[in-house]
N, C-alpha and C positions, 0 to 999 in steps of 0.2 A: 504493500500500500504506500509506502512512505521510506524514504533512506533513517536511514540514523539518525542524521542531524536535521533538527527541522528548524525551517526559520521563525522567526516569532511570529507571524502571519500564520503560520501554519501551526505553531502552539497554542496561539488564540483561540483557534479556529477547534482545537481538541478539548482543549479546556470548556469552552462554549458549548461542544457537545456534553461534555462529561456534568455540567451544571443545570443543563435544561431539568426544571421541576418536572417531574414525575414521569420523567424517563430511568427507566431501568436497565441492569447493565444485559440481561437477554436482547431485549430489543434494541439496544443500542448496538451490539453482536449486527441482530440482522439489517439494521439501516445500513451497516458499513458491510456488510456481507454484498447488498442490495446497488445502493450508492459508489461504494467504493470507499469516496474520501468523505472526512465533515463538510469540506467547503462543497460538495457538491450537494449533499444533506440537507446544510442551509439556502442555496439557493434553490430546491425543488419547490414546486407549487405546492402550496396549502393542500388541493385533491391529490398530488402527486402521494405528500408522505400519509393520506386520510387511505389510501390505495394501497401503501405500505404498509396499513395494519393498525395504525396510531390514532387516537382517539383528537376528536375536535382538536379539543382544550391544548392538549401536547402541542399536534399538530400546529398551532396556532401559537402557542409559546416560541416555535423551533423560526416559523414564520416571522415573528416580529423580531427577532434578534433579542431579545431581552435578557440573554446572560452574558453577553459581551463585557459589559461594565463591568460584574463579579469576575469574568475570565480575565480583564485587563488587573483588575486586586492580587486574583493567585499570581499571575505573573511577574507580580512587585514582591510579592510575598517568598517566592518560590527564590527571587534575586539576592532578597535579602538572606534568605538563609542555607544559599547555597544549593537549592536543591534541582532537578531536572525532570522533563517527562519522558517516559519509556513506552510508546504508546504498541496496540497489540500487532500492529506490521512491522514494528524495529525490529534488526536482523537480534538486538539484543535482549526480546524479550523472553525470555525461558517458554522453552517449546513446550515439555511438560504441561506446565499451568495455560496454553493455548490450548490444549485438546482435551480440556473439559467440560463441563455441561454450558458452564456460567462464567468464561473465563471476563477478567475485569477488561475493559476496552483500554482504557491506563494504569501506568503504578507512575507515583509520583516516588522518586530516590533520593537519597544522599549521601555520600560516600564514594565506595568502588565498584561502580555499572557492572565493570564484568563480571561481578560476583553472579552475577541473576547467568551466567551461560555455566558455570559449575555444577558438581554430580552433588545435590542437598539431601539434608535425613532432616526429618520434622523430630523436636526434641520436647515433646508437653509434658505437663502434668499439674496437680494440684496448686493453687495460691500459699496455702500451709500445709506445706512438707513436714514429717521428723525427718531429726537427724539423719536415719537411714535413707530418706529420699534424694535431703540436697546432696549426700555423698554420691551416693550413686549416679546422680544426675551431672554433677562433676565429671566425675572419675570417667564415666562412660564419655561426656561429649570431648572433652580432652581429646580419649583416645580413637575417639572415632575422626576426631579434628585430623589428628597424628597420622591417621591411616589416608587422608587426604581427602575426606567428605566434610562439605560444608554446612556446619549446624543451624538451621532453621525454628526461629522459635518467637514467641511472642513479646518480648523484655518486659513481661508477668511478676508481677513476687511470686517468691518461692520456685517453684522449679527452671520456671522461663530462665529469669535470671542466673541461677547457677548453672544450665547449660551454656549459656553466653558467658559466664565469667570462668567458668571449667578449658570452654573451647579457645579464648582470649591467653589464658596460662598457659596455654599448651601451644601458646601460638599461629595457632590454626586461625579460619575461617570462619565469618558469624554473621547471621542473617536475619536481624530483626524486621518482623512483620507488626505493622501499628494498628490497632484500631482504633486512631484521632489520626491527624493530620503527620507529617514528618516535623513539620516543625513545633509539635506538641511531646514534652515528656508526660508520661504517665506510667508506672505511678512518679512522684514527683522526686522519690528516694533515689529512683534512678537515674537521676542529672549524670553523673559523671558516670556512670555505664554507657551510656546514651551518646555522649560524648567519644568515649570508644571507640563503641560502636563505629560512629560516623565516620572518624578517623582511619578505623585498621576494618570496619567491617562495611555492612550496606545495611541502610534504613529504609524498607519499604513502604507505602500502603498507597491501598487504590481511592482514598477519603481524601477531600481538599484541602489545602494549605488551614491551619486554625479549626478544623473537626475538633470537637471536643471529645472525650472517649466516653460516649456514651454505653451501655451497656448491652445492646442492641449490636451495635460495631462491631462486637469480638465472635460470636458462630461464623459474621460474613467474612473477618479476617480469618478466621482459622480455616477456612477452603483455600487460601490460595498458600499457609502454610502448606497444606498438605500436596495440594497441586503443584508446587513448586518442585518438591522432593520425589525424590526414590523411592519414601516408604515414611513410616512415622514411627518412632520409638515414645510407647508411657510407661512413665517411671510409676506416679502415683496419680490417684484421684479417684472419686467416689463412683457409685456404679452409672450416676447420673450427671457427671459432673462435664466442664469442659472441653476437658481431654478423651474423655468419653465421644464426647461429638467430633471431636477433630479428626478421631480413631475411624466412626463412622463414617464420615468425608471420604477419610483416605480409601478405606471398603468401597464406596457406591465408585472412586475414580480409579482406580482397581492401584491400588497402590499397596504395597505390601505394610501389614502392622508388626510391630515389636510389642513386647512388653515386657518390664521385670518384675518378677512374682514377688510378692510381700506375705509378712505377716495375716494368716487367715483371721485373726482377730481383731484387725485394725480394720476402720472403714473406709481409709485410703486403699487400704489394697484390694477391695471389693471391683472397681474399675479395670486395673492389670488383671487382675487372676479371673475373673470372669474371661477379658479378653482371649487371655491363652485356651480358657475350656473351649472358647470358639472359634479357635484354629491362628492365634495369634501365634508368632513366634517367640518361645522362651529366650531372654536375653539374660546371661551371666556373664558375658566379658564383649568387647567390641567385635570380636573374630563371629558370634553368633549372628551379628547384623553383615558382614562383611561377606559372608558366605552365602547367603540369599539374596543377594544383588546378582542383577541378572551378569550372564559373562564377561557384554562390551563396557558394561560399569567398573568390572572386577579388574579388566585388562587396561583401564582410562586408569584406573588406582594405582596399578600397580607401575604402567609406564612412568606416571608422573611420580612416584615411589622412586623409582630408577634415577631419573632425570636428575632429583631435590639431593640422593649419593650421588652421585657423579659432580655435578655443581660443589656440593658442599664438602668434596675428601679434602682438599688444602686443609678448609677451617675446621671441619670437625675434628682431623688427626692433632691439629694443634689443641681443639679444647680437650679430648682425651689425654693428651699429652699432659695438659693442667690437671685435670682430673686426678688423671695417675696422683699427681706430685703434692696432693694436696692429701694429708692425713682425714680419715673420717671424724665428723665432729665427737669429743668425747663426754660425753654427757656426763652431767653431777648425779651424786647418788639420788640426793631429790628427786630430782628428771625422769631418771629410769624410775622410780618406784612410780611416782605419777602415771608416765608411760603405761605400765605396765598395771596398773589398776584401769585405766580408761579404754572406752570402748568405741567401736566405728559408729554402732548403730542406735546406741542410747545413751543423750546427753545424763551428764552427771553434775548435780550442784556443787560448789565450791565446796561447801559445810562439809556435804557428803561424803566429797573426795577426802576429803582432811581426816576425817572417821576411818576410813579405807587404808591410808599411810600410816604407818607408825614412825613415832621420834621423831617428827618434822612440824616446827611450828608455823601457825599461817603465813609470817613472811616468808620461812622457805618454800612453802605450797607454790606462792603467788611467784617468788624470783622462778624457781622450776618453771609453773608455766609459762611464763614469760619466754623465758630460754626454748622450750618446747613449742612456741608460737612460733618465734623466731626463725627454728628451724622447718619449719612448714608442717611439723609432725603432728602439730594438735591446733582445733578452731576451736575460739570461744563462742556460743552462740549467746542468744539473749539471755537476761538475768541470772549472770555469770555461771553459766552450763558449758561443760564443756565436752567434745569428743574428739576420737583421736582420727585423724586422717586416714582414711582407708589407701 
């Protein structure tokens, strides 16, 4: 439909579509299917687009031009904060998320465009995770970053977030999908994830410059998670819960699910473990998602696997070289007892812990974990609980 770069004329002109009241993104699908471009859209006769299917009202909206003036705002909006459109004929829109039911006719971005043409895994799960969620949720987007798939996920509390900050540690790749605008943080805690994000990852969403994040917004954001990706991994979340739905997305666009089994007592893990009784796949380590990806995914991993060694033998030989030459940290007796009283998957209070160690008074508790923060071995979560790093 359109090259990559479009002129502002022809931005206008997309945005204008993407604003007309009460046009939705199917029908918007078929104008452009119909039409071709928007600017041919907006110039059809009133019977032309009442003949395409569109009601009066619409019709007559699209006729008088009356979203231009909001299209010229996002366009100051979108300058100001850096951001661009990917409209669905860009060679750069992710093929995937085109051959779905309802794909968005725009994403507006911010960041690194090419991330939208990478092999993505959808990363959901609960707003509040235990302990054993956000580890896992970590540990796996990490290592699935590591393996060279790009982590796909909501920038949520709770799980969202520790897949983006799991997959950021590790280096890798990160793909926040919004449901408000790109130039909207939500929640608000996550200013400098966000920030990130923007930096080393990509900010999607198909909602205009200033969307607020209504509660509505996040079912029609979590399709184009899912559409984007490969498949969708749930770590946690209840049998009816969001991630639940994201799961079902991914189902109806035939996209492969993951899930990691929980606790059958918990009600977070009613969501995963249900999914696996219904043919979801068990996830215990990143190699069980890596192995069900079909083979031209596996062969894209493993060349660019190849490429990142070859590129990186100078530098890596020299950091194992330091590696070598540096002693392993030696921890204080504190440390280790601490250590060694804490667990991956259930925070422990302070109090508690102190109860748990013998012959160490609070201050040494508190230096120990410090020292055990320090070295990446133990998180403190909220009201001073702490677990050890899986």
């Amino acid at each position: 439909m359109v090259s990559s770069v479009l002129s502002r004329e022809e931005e206008l002109y997309w945005l204008a579509l993407k604003l007309i009241p009460g046009l939705g993104t199917r029908t918007s699908g078929k104008l452009l299917d119909r039409f071709r471009t928007p600017q041919a859209i907006f110039r059809a006769a009133r019977t032309e687009l009442e003949g395409a299917g569109l009601s009066g009202t619409v019709a007559q909206s699209i006729a008088s031009g009356c979203s231009f003036e909001d299209a010229a705002a996002q366009q100051q909006k979108m300058l100001d904060a850096g951001a661009e459109v990917v409209t669905i004929g860009d060679p750069r829109y992710p093929q995937p998320l085109r051959e779905i039911f309802d794909p968005p006719v725009l994403l507006l971005v911010r960041g690194r465009v090419e991330l939208l043409q990478s092999l993505m895994l959808g990363v959901v799960g609960t707003r509040r995770p235990t302990p054993y969620g956000l580890a896992v949720a970590e540990r796996l987007s990490g290592d699935l970053a590591h393996a060279g798939l790009t982590i796909a996920s909501g920038m949520a509390r709770g799980v969202d977030t520790a897949a983006h900050r799991g997959t950021l540690a590790a280096g890798g790749d990160t793909v926040a999908v919004l449901g408000c605008g790109v130039d909207i943080v939500y929640p608000a805690e996550n200013r400098k994830l966000a920030a990130e994000i923007a930096a080393r990852g990509l900010i999607v969403s198909e909602f205009p410059m200033g969307t607020t994040a209504f509660p509505q917004n996040f079912p029609i954001r979590n399709r184009i998670i899912s559409g984007m990706s490969l498949g969708v991994l749930v770590v946690e979340g209840a049998q009816y819960s969001g991630s639940a739905i994201t799961a079902k997305l991914a189902m109806d666009q035939g996209r492969e699910v993951f899930a990691v089994p929980g606790n059958i007592t918990s009600k977070l893990s009613w969501g995963p473990n249900l999914l696996i009784k219904q043919g979801a796949r068990l996830v215990q380590d990143w190699n069980d998602v890596i192995v069900e990806l079909p083979p031209e995914s596996r062969r894209h991993l493993i060349d660019r696997s190849r490429k990142r060694l070859l590129g990186d033998t100078a530098s890596s030989e020299g950091e194992q070289a330091s590696l070598l030459s540096e002693p392993a940290p030696e921890l204080s007796i504190a440390a280790r007892q601490a250590l060694g009283a804490l667990q991956v998957d259930i925070a422990i209070h302070l109090d508690d812990l102190l109860e748990k160690v013998e012959d160490i008074s609070p201050s040494e508790l508190i230096a120990a974990l410090f020292e055990l923060e320090m070295l990446g071995l133990v998180k403190q979560m909220p009201g001073k609980n702490f677990v050890k790093v899986w």
